[in-house]
N, C-alpha and C positions, 0 to 999 in steps of 0.2 A: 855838312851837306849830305852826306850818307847814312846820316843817321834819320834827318827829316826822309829822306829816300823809301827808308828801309820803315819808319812808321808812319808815310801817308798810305800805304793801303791797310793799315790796318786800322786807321780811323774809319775809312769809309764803309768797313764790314758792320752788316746789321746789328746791334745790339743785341746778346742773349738774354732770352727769355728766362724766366725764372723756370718753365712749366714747358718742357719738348714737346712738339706737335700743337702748339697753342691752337694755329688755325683748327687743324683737324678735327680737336677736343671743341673747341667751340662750335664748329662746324656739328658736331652731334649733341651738342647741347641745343642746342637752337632746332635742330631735329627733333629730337625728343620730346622737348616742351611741346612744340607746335602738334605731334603725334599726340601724346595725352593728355594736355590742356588744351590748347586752343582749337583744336579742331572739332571736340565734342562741344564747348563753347560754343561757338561757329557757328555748330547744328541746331544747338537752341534757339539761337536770336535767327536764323535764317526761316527754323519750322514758327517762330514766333511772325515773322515778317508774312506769311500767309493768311493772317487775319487784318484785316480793315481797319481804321482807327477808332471807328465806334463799337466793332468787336473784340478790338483788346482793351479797351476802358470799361467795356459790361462783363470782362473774365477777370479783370486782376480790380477791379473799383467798386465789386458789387458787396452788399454788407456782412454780406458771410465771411469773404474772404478779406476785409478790410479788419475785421475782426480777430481775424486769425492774425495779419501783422502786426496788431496791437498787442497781440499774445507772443506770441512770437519773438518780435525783437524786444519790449520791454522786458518778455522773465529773461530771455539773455541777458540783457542789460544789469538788471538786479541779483542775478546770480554772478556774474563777472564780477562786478563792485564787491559780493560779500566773499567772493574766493580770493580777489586782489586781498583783502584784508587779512581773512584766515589765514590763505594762505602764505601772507608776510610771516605771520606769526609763528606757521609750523615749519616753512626755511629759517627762520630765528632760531629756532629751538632745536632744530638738526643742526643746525652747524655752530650756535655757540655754547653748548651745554651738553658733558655727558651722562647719561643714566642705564639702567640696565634695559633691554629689552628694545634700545634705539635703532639697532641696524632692524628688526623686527617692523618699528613703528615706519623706519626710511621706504621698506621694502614693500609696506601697504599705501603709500602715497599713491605707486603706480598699479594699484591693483584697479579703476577705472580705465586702463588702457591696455591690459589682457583680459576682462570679464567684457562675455558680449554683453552689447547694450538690452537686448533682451533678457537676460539674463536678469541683468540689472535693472531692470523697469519693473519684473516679477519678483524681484526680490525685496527692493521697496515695496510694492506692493503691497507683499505679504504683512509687508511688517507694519506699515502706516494705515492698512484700510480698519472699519470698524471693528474688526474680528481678530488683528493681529497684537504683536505686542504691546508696539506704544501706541496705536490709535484707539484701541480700545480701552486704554487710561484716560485719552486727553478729548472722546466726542464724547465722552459724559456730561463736558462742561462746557460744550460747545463750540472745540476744537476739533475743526476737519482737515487733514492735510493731504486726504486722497481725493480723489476722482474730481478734483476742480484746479484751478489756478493753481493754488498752494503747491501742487501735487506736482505740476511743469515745475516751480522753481527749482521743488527740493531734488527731483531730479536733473535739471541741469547745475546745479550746483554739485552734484555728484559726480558727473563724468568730467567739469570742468577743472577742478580741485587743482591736477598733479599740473596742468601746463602752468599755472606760476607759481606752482613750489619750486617745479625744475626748473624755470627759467630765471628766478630771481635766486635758489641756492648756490650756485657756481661765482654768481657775481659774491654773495656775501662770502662768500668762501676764499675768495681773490682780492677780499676789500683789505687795505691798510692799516692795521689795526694802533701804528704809530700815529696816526692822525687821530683816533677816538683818545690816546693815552695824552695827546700835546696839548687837546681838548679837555680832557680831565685837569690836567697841570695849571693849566689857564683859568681857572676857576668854573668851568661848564657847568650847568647840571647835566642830566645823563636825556632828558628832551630835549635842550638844544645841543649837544652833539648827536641827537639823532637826527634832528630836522636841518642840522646843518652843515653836518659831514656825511652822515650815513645814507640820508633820504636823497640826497643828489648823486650818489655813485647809483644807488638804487631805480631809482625813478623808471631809466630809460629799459630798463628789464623787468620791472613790476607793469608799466602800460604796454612791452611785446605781451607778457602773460595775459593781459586784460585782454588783449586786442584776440590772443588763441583762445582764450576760453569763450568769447563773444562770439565767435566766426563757428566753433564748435555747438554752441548750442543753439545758432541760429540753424546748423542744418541738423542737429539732431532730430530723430525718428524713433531707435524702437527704443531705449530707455524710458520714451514719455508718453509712449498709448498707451501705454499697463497701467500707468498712474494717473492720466489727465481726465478720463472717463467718456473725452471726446465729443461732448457737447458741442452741437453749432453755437456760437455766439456766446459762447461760455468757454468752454477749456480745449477747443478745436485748433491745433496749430498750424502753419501753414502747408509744413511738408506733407502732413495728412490730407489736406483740400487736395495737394497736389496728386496726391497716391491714388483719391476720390475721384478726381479728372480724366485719370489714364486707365482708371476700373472701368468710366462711361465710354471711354475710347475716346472723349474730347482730348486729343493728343494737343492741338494750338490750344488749348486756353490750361495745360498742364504747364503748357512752355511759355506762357505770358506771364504765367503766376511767379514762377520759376524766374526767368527775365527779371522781372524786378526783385526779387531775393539776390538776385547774383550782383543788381547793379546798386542795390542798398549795403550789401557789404562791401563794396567797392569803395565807395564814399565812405563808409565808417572807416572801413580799414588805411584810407591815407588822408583820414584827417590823425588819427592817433601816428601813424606815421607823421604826419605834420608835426603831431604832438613830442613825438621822440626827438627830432631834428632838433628843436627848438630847446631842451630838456638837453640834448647832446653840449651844442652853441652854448647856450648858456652855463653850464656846467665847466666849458674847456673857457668861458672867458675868466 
């Protein structure tokens, strides 16, 4: 009887938190975000909301700028797909094989996320226009990879590189490597232990990468004026329209254009999130 005594109030004390001051800390988390995300958010779709419905359909629908998100999110798209691949290949080869000159090779993965992006738009540039080094090999024959299309991809394929080498090298570096060996024992060959051990630890960290290289070169700017040559209707992308907009002072149809850039990555980004859940589920079943 004295002992139920002596442990009913200690049942009824709150449960400890893993994290002291939980409320507090969340309490300025939720500040903070709403200070630097959402409230400049906010300002966009509110200065957007000052145009008409037939004036924000003639600023983000007209063909110049329908144009640009053809540009836009496709070379995204196509640049993420071939750095998803690449860069499976060069987390592969950082983390399962040594040679000289590796910590060298590691330490330039991240060299697109200290060089500014101008930098780096002038520095392709240099090298891909007809006077540099390798373009001037390859428009002899008819190969142009500056001042048009070509020139957007190879530039966001540049600055997107390092988000799925790093995000998919930690996972392979934490992967089970008794599981590729019980696989070998079992008579595997060496693609279906990859497609079938390897690629499902992998998956849900090779599509976070896709999904940061996607979201990064959708709002990339200076890396790709230097090389795109900025053509309307040709190699004009949309941030530029946008840059074009707020030079005329049209500030609502900078923000409409804008607007829908924000609300198209939105949707990309939780369908691929869809895509990871599902990639997760399936994997743990």
């Amino acid at each position: 009887m004295t002992a139920d005594v002596l442990q009913a109030p200690l049942s009824k004390r709150a449960p400890k938190r893993v994290l002291p001051g939980f409320r507090l800390t969340l309490g300025y988390t939720l500040f903070y975000l709403a200070l630097i995300v959402l409230l400049p958010l906010s300002a966009l779709v509110f200065k957007t909301f000052t145009l008409t419905l037939d004036q924000f359909w003639a600023a983000v629908a007209s063909p110049r700028v329908v144009a640009s998100y053809q540009l836009t999110f496709g070379a995204s798209f196509f640049a993420a797909l071939v750095n998803s691949v690449f860069g499976l290949l060069i987390a592969w080869v950082l983390v399962r094989y040594q040679f000289p000159g590796k910590k060298i090779i590691d330490a330039l993965v991240d060299l697109p996320f200290a060089l500014p992006t101008a930098v780096a738009g002038i520095s392709l540039t240099a090298l891909l226009a007809g006077n540099g080094w390798i373009g001037s090999l390859l428009e002899p024959h008819g190969i142009q990879l500056a001042f048009n299309r070509n020139g957007v991809v190879i530039a966001l394929i540049f600055i997107g590189l390092p988000f799925v080498v790093r995000t998919v090298q930690p996972v392979l570096e934490d992967a089970e490597k008794e599981l590729e060996e019980a696989a070998t024992c079992l008579g595997a060959t060496r693609w279906q232990t990859f497609r079938h051990v390897i690629f499902p630890t992998i998956a849900p960290a090779l599509l976070t990468g896709f999904a940061m290289a996607f979201a990064r070169g959708v709002g990339e700017y200076g890396s790709v004026i230097f090389i795109a040559g900025n053509m309307p209707m040709i190699s004009e992308i949309t941030p530029l329209i946008i840059i074009s907009k707020l030079e005329q002072y049209d500030y609502a149809g900078a923000t409409a254009v804008a607007t829908v850039m924000l609300l198209a990555s939105f949707v990309m980004l939780m369908v691929i999130n869809s895509l990871q859940a599902w990639q997760r589920k399936r994997a743990g079943a």
